[in-house]
C-alpha positions as CSV (number, residue, x, y, z in Angstrom):
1,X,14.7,-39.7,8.8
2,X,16.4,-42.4,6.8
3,X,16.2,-41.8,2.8
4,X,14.6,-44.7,1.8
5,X,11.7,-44.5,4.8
6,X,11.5,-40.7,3.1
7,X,10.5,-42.5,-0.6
8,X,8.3,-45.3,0.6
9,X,5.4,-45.0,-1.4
10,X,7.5,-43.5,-4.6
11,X,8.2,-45.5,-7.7
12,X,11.5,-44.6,-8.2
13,X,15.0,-45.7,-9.8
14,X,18.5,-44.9,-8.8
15,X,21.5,-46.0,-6.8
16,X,21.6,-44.2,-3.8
17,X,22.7,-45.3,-0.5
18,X,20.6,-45.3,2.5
19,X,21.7,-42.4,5.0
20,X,19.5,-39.7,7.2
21,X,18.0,-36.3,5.9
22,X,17.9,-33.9,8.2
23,X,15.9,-31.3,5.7
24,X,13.6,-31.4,2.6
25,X,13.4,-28.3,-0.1
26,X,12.5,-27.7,-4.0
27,X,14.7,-24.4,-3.3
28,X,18.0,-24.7,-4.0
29,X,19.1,-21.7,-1.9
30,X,17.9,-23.3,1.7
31,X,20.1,-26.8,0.8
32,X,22.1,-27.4,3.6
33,X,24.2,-30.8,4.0
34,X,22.3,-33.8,4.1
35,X,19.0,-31.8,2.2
36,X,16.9,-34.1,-0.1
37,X,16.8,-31.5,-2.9
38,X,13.5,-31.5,-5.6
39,X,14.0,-30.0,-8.7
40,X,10.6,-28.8,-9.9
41,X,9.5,-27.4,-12.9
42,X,7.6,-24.3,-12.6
43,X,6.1,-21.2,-14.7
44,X,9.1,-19.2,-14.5
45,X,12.5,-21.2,-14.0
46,X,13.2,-25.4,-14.0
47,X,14.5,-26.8,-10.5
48,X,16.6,-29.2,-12.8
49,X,19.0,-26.2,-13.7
50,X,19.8,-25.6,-10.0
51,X,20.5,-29.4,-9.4
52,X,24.4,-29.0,-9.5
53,X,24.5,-26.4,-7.2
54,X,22.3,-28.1,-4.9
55,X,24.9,-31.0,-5.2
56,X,27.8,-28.6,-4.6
57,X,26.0,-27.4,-1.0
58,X,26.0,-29.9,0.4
59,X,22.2,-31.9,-0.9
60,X,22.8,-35.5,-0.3
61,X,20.4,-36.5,-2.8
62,X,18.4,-34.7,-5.7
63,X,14.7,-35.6,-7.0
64,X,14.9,-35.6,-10.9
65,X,12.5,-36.3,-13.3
66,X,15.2,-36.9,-16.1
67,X,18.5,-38.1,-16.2
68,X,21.3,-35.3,-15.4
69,X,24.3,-37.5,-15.1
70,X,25.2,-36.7,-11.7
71,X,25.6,-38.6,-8.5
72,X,22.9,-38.7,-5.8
73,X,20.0,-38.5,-8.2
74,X,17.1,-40.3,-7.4
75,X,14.4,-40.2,-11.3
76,X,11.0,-40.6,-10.4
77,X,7.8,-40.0,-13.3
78,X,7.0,-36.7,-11.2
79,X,8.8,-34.0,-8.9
80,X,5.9,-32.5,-8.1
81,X,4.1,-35.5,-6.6
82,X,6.7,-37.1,-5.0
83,X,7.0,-33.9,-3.0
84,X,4.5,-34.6,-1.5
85,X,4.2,-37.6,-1.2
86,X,8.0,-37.5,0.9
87,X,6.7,-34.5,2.6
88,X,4.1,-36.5,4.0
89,X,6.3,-39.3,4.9
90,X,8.7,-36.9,6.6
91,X,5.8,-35.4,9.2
92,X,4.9,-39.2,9.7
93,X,1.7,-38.6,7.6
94,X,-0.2,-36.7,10.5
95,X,-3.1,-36.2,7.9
96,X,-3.9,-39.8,8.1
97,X,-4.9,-39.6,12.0
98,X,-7.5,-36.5,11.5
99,X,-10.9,-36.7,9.0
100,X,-9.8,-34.6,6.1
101,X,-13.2,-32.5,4.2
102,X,-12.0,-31.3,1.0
103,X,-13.9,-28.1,-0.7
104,X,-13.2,-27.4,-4.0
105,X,-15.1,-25.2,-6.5
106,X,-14.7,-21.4,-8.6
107,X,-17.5,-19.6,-6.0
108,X,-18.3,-20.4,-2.2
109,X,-15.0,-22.7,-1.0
110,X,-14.4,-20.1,2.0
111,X,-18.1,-19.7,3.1
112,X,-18.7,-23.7,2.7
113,X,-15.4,-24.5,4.4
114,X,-16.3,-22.1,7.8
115,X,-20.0,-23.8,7.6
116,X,-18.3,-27.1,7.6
117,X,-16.2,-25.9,10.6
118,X,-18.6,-24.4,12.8
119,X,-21.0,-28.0,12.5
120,X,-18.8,-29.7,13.2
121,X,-17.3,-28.0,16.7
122,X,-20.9,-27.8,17.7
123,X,-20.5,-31.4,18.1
124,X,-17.7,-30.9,20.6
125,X,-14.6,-32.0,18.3
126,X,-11.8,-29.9,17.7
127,X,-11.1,-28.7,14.0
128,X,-8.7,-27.7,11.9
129,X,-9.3,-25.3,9.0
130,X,-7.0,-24.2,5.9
131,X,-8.3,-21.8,3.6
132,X,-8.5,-18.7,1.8
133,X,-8.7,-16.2,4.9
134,X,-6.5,-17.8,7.0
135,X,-5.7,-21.3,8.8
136,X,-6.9,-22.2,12.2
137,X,-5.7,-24.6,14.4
138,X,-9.3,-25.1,16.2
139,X,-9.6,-21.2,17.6
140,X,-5.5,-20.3,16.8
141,X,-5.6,-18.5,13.6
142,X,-2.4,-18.7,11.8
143,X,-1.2,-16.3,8.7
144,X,-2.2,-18.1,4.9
145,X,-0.6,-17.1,2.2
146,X,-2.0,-19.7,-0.4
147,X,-5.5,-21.1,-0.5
148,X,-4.2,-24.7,-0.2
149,X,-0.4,-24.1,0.7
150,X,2.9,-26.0,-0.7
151,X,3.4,-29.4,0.2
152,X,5.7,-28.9,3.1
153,X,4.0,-26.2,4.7
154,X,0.5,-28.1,4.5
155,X,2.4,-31.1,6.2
156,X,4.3,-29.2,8.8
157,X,0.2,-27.9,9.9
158,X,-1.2,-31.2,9.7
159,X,1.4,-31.8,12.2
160,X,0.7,-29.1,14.4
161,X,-3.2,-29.7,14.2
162,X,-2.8,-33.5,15.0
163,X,-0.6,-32.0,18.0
164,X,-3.3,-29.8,19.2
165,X,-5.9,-32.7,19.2
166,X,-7.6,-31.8,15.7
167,X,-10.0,-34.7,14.6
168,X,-11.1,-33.5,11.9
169,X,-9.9,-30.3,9.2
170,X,-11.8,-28.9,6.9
171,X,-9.6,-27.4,3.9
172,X,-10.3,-25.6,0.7
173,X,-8.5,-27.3,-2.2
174,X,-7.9,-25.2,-4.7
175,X,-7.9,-25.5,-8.6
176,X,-3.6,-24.7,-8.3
177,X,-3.3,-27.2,-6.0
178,X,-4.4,-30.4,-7.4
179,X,-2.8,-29.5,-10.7
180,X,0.5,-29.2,-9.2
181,X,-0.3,-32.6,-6.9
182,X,0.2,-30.6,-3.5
183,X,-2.2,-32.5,-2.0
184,X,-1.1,-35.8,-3.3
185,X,-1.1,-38.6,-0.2
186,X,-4.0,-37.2,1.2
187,X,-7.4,-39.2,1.2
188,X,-10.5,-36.5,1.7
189,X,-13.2,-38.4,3.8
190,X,-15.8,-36.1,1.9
191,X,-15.1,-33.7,-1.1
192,X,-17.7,-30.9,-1.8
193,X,-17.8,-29.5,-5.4
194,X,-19.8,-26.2,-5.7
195,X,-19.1,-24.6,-9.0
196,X,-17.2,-24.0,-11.6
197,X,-17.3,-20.5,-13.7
198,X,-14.5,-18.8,-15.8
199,X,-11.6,-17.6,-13.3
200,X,-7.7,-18.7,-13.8
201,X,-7.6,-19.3,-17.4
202,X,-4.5,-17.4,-17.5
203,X,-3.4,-20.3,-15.7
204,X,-5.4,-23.4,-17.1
205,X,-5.6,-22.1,-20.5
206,X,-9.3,-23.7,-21.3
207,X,-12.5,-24.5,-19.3
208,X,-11.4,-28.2,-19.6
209,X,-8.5,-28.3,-18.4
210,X,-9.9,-26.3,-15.3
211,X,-12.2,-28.7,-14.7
212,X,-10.2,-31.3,-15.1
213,X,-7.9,-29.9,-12.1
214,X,-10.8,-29.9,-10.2
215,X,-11.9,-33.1,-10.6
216,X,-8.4,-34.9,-9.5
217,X,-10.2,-34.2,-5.7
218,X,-12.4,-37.0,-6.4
219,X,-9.8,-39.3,-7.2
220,X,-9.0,-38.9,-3.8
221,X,-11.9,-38.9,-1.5
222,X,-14.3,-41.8,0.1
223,X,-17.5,-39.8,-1.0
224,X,-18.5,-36.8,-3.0
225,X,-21.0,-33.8,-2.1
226,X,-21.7,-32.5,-5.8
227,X,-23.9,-29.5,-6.4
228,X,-25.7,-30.1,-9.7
229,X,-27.2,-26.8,-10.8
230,X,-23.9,-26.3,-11.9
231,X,-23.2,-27.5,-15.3
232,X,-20.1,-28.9,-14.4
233,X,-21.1,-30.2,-11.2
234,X,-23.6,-32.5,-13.1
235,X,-20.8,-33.9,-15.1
236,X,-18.7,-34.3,-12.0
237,X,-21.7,-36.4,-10.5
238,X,-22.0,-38.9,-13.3
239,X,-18.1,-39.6,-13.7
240,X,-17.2,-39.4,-10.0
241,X,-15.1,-42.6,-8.9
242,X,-16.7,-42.2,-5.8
243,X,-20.2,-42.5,-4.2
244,X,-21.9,-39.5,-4.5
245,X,-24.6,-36.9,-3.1
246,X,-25.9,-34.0,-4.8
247,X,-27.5,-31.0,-4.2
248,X,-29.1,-27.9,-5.7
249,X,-31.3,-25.0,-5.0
250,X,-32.9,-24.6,-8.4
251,X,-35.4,-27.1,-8.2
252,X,-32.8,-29.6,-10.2
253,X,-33.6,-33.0,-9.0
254,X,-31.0,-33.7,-6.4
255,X,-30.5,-35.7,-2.5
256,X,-30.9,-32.5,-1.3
257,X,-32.9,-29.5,-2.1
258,X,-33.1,-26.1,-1.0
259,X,-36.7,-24.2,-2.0
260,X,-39.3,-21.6,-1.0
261,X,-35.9,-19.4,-0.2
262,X,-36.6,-15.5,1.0
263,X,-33.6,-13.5,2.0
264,X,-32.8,-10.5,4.1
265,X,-30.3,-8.1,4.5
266,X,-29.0,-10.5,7.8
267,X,-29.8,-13.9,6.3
268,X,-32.0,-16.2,4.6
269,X,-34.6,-18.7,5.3
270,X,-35.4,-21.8,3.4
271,X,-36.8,-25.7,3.1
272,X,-34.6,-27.9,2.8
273,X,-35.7,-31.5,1.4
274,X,-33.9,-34.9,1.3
275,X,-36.4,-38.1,0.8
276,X,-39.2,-37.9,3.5
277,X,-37.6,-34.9,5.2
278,X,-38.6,-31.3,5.2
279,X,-36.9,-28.7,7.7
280,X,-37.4,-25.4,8.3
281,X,-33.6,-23.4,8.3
282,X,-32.3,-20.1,8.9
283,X,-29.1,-18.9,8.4
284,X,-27.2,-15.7,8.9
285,X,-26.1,-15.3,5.3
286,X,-28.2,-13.5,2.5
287,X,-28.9,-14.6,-0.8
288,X,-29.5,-18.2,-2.7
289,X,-25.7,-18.5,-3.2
290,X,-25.5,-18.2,0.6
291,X,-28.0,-21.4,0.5
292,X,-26.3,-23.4,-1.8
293,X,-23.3,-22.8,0.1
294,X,-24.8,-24.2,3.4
295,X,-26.7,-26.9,1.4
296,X,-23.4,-28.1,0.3
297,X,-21.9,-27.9,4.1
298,X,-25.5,-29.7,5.6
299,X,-24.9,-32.8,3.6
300,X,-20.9,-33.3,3.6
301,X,-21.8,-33.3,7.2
302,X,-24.1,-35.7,6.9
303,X,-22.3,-37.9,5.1
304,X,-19.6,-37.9,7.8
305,X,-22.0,-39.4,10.1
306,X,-23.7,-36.1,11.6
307,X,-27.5,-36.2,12.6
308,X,-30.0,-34.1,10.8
309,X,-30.8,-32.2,14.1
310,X,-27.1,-31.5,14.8
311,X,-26.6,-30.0,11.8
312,X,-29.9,-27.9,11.6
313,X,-29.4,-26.1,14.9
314,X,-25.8,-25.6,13.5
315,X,-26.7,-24.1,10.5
316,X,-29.0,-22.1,12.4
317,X,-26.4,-20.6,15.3
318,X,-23.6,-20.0,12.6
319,X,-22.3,-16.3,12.2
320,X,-21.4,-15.1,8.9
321,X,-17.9,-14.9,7.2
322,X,-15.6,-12.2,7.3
323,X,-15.2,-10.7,3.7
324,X,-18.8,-12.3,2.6
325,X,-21.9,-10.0,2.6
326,X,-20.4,-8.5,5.4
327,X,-21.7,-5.4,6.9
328,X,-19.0,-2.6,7.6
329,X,-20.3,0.0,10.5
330,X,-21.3,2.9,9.4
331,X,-22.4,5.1,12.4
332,X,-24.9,8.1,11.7
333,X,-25.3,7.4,8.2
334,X,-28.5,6.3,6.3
335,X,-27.0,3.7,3.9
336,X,-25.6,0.3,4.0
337,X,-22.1,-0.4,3.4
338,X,-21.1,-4.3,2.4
339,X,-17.5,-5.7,1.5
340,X,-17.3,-8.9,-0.4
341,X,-14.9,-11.1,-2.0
342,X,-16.6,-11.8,-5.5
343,X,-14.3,-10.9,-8.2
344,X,-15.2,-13.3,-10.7
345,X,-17.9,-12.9,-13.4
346,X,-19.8,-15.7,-11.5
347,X,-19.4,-14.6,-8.2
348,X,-20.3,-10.6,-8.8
349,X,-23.9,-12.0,-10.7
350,X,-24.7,-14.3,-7.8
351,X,-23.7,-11.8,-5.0
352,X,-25.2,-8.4,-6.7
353,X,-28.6,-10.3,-7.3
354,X,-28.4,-11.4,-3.7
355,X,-28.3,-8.1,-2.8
356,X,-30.7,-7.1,-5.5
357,X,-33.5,-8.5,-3.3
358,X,-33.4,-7.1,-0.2
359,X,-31.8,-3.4,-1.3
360,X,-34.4,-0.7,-0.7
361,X,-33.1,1.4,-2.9
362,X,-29.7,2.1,-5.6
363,X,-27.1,-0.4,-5.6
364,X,-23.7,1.2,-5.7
365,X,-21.3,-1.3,-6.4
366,X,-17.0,-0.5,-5.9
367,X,-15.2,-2.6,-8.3
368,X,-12.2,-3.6,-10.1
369,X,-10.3,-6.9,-11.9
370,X,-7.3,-8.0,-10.9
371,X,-4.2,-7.3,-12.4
372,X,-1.6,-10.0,-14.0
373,X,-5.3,-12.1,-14.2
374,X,-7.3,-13.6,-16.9
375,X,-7.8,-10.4,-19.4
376,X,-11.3,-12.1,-21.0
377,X,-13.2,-11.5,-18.2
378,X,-12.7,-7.7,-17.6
379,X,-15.7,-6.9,-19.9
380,X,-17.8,-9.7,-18.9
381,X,-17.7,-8.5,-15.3
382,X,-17.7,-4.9,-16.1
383,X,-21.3,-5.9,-18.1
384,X,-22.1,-7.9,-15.1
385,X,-21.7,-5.3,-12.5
386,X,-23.2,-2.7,-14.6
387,X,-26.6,-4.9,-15.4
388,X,-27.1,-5.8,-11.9
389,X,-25.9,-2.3,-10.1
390,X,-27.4,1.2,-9.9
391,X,-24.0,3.0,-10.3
392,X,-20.7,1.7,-11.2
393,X,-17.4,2.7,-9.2
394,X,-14.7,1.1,-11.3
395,X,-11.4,0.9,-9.2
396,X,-8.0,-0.6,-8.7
397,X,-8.2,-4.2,-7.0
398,X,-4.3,-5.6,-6.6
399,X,-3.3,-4.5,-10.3
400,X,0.2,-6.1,-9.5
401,X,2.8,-5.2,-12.6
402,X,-0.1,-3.9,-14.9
403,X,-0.7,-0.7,-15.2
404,X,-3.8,0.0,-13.4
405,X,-5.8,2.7,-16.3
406,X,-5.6,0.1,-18.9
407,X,-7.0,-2.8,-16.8
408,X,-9.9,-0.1,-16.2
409,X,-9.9,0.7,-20.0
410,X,-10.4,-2.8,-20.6
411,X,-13.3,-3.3,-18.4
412,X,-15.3,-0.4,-19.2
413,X,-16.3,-1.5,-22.7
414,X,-18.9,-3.8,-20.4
415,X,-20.1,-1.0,-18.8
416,X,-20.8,1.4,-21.7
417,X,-22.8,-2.0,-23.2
418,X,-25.4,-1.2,-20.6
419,X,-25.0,2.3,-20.4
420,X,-25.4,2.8,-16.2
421,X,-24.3,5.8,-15.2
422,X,-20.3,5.0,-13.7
423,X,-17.1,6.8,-12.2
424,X,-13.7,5.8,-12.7
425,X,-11.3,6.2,-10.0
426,X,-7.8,4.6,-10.5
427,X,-7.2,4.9,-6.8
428,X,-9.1,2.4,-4.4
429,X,-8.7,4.4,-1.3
430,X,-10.0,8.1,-3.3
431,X,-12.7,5.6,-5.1
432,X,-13.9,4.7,-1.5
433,X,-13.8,8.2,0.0
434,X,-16.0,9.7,-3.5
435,X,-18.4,6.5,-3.0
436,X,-19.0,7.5,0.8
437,X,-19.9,11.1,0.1
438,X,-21.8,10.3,-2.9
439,X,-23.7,7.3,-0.9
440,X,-27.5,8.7,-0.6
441,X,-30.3,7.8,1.8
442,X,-31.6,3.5,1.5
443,X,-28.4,3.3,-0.5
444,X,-26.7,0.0,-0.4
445,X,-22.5,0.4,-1.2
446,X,-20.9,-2.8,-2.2
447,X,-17.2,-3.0,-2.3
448,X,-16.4,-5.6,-4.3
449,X,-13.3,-7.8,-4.8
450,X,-10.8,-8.0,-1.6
451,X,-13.3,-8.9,1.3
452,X,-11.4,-10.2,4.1
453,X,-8.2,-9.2,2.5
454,X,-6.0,-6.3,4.0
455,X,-3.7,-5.6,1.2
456,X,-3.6,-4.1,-1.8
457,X,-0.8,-6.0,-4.8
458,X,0.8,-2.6,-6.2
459,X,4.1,-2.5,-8.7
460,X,6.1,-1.3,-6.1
461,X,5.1,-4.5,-4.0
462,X,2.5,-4.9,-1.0
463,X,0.9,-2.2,1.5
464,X,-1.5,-2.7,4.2
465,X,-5.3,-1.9,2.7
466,X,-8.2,-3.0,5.0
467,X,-10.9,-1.9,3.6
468,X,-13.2,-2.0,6.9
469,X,-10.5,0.7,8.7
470,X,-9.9,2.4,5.6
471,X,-14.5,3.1,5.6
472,X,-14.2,3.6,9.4
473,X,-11.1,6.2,9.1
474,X,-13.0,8.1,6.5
475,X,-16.0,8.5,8.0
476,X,-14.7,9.7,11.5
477,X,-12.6,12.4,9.3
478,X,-15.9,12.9,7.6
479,X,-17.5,13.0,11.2
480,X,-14.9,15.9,12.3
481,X,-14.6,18.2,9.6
482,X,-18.6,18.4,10.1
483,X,-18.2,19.4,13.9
């Protein structure tokens, strides 16, 4: 594509020639000849350092956003947005010819974004999803390795979506993201807000800044879905540029509301009200989080133009998510097991008193903060899990470069607050195996933190870790050294 077709939409100053780009990159060891090279400033190393050599392989041009004194440069205000703003341009801006449903929040992004999903196919229309677990181009899952991925990777699967006939995708959008202006370009036809609760301060630094990241969404989007028992999300509502819908399950004066909730071990039942409307749903998801969450899905649906019965049978026929509340087999045995991605301070409260009130007896709950992560919170969710849990099974959960003890160390000062009883286990696969033969009858086990993830993040790097085949493997050994 021609250079100046590439910066169309760009305010930008140089004195470069017109001439086709074969390639885009920000990394300067995939420059070929011709490449339009972006030199970006990240965490660990300035793009504007490797602009020479880019030069010397061949780049025909190189995005700066200050003057190096060397030829080809092309100085815009930002490197980051103009990334994607020519990555878009390169594709032929296939995001523009599919309804794009942005989902941003701390808590609930994945759960909200599958809801969203499975409403819409109902309706017959082919959908595109990006998120967390994976991305899925309508039934073709694809490997993701971000929540919301880098500008040229989230262009190249707009591309192959609109190829596959996607009229709509539904994306998560996440907190990263719109700081680093990856999803700059795009216009959301709806954005959904759900919550916002400590997580990624090692990144943001403060609260405010968080939120601030999250709010760039709604610069962006035709209309807002806002969920206002959030203390954020009611801020959000009164300064969103954009028309705006709210909705809450605490009884908070919203557009829509979710009451008179009772939950079960398979799902929930609830009211849910909106002016002179009062339905009747059921959904296959436990606890009032679980409502919020399809609350939040019910009306961005709406808002795109959905009928209130279309979206109630919906609701109704939707499976749960993989990773969320989701119960692991657990053949011949007289307990529960459950894996779940919470592993914030927020998400561990709202998903252990979920399961609080439908647990016939002891909560045992299998936990662990990340490594390389925001250090505040290891207390706080230590205190959380210990308040809301019967027994306390603290663990490894991707400690990365740390070491793995003193993450533990730091965490258990929140357990020892509340005093319930606890076992510390450095290992997550010997942690699992002690939890399963210490499990007793009406037991519920929650294992806490990786969900639908099959890895574990160790120093050495990466190894496979699903925790559903590591429970099934360990109770069919368990199952032959009884025989």
């Amino acid at each position: 594509m021609n250079l100046y077709r590439l910066l169309e939409g760009l305010e930008w100053k140089g004195s470069v020639p017109d001439q086709d780009i074969p390639s885009l990159t920000c990394d300067s060891r995939q420059v070929e000849p011709g490449s339009l090279f972006f030199c970006i400033k990240g965490g660990q190393s300035d793009g504007h350092d490797f602009a020479k050599a880019a030069c010397e392989a061949g780049a025909a041009a190189v995005v700066v956003e200050r003057d190096l004194g060397i030829p080809g440069q092309i100085l815009v205000g930002n490197s980051r947005l103009a990334y994607s703003i020519v990555c878009g341009n390169y594709f032929g801006n296939p995001a523009r010819k599919m309804k794009l449903v942005g989902i941003t929040g701390t808590n609930g992004k994945t759960t909200t974004t599958y809801l969203i999903k499975h409403i819409l196919e109902t309706t017959g229309a082919k959908v595109g999803l990006i998120g967390t677990i994976q991305i899925e181009v309508g039934d073709q899952p694809l490997l993701a390795k971000y929540t919301t991925p880098d500008p040229y990777q989230l262009h190249t699967t707009f591309a192959q979506m609109e190829k596959a006939g996607c009229e709509y995708v539904v994306m998560e959008v996440s907190s990263h993201s719109l700081d680093q202006n990856r999803v700059a370009g795009l216009t959301f036809e709806v954005g959904v807000f759900t919550n916002l609760t400590q997580d990624h301060l090692d990144y943001h630094g403060t609260m405010e800044n968080y939120y601030q990241a999250k709010r760039k969404l709604f610069d962006h989007c035709r209309a807002a879905v806002v969920d206002v028992d959030d203390a954020y999300g009611k801020r959000l509502a009164g300064e969103c540029p954009c028309p705006v819908k709210t909705y809450s399950v605490q009884g908070n004066p919203a557009d829509y509301m979710a009451g008179e909730i009772v939950t079960f071990a398979d799902g929930s039942a609830y009211i849910l009200s909106a002016k002179n409307r009062r339905e009747q749903v059921k959904i296959a998801m436990p606890g009032a989080f679980s409502v919020a969450n399809a609350t939040g899905a019910a009306a961005a649906c709406l808002a795109l133009g959905m009928g209130w019965e279309r979206v109630l049978y919906a609701l109704s026929t939707c499976p749960g998510v993989k990773g969320r509340l989701e119960v692991l087999p657990a053949p011949g045995k007289d307990f529960t097991i459950l894996r779940d991605y919470a592993h914030s301070p927020d998400g561990l409260e709202k998903m252990l008193t979920a399961v609080r009130n439908f647990a016939p007896g002891r909560i045992l709950c299998l936990f662990g903060p990340a490594g390389c992560r925001d250090r505040t919170k290891r207390p706080k969710m230590g205190k959380i899990v210990a308040t809301l849990a019967d027994f306390v099974i603290l663990t490894s959960d991707n400690p990365r470069t740390e070491d793995p003890q003193q993450i533990l160390n730091d965490t258990l000062p929140g357990i020892l607050e509340v005093g319930t009883p606890y076992k510390m286990i450095v290992n997550r696969y010997d942690a699992i195996e002690w939890a399963l033969h210490n499990a007793q009858k009406d037991d519920i086990l929650v294992l806490a933190g990786k969900g639908h993830e099959d890895y574990q993040v160790l120093d050495y790097g990466t190894i496979y870790f699903d925790e559903k085949e590591v429970v099934a493997r360990l109770l069919a050994e368990e199952a032959a050294d009884a025989k």
